[in-house]
PyMOL commands that place a pseudoatom at each C-alpha (Angstrom):
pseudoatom trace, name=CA, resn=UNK, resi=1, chain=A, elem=C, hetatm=0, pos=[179.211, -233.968, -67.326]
pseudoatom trace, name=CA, resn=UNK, resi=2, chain=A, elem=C, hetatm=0, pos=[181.669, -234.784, -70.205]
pseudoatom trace, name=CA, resn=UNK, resi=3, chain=A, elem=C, hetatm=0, pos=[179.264, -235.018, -72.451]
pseudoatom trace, name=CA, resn=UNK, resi=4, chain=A, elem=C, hetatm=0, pos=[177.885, -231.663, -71.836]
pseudoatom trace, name=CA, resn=UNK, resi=5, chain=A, elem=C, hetatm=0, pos=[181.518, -230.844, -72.013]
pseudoatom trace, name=CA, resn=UNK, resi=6, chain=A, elem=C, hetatm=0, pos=[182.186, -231.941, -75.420]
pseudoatom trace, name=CA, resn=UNK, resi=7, chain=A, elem=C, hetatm=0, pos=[178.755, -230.392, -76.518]
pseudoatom trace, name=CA, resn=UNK, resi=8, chain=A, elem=C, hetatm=0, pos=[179.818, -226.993, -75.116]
pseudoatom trace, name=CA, resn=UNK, resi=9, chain=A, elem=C, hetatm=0, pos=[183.069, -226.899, -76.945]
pseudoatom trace, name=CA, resn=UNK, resi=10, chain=A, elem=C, hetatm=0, pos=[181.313, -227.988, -80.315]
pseudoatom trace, name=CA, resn=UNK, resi=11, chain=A, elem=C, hetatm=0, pos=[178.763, -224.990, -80.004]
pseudoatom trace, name=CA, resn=UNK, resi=12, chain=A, elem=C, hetatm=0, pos=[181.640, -222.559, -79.397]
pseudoatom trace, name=CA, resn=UNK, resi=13, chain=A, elem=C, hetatm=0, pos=[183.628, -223.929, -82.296]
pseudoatom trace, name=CA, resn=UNK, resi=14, chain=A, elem=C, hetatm=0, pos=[180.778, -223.845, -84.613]
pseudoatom trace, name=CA, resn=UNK, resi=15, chain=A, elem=C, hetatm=0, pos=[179.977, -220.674, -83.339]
pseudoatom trace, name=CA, resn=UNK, resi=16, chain=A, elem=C, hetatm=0, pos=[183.468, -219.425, -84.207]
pseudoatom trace, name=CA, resn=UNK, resi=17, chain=A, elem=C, hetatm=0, pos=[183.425, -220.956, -87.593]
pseudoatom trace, name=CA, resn=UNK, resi=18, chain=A, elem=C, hetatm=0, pos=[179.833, -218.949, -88.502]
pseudoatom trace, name=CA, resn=UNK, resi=19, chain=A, elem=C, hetatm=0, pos=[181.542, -215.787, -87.505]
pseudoatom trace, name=CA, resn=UNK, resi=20, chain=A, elem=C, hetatm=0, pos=[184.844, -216.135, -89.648]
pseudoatom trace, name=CA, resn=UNK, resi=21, chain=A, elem=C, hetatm=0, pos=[182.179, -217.221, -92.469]
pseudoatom trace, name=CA, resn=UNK, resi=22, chain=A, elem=C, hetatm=0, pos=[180.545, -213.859, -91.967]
pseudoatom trace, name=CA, resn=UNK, resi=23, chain=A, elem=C, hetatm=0, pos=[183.403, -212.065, -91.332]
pseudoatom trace, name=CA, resn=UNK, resi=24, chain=A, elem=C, hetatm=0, pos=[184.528, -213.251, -94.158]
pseudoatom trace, name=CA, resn=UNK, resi=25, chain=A, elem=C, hetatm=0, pos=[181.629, -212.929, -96.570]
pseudoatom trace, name=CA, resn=UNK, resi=26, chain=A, elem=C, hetatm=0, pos=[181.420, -209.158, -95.793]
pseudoatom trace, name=CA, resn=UNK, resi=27, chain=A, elem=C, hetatm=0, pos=[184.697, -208.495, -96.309]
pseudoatom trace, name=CA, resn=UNK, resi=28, chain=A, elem=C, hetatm=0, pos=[184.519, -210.087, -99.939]
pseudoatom trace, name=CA, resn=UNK, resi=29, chain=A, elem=C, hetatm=0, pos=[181.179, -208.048, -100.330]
pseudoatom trace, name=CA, resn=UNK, resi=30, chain=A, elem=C, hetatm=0, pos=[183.281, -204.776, -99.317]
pseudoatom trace, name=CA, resn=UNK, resi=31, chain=A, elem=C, hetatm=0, pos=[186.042, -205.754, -101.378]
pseudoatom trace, name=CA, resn=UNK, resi=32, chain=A, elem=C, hetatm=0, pos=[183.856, -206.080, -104.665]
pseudoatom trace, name=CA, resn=UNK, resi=33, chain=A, elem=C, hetatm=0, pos=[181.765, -203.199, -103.722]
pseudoatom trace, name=CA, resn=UNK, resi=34, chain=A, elem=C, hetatm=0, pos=[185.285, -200.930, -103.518]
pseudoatom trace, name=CA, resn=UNK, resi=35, chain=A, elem=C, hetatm=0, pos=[186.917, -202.828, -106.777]
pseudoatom trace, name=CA, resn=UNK, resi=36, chain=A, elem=C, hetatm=0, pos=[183.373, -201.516, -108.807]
pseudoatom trace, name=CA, resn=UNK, resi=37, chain=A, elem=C, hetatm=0, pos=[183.918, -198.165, -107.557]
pseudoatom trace, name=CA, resn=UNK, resi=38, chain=A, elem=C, hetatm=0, pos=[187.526, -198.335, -108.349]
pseudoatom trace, name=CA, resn=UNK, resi=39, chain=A, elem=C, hetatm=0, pos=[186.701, -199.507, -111.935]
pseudoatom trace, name=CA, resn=UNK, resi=40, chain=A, elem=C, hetatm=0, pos=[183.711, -197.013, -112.041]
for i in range(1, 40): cmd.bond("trace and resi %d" % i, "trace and resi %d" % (i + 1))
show_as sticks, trace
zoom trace
């Protein structure tokens, strides 16, 4: 049961971690995308 436990928590943290990466990525994606424009 603890084991399951700790295995449970590591999916959810990894899973959080994957999101903020994507979160992230797009909004450096935007960012560029909106600088070019700017520039443009």
């Amino acid at each position: 049961m603890n084991s399951f436990h700790s295995s449970n928590y590591f999916l959810g943290f990894f899973r959080a971690v994957c999101v903020h990466k994507i979160k992230f990525f797009f909004n450096c994606k935007n960012f560029l995308i909106t600088k070019q424009n700017l520039s443009m």
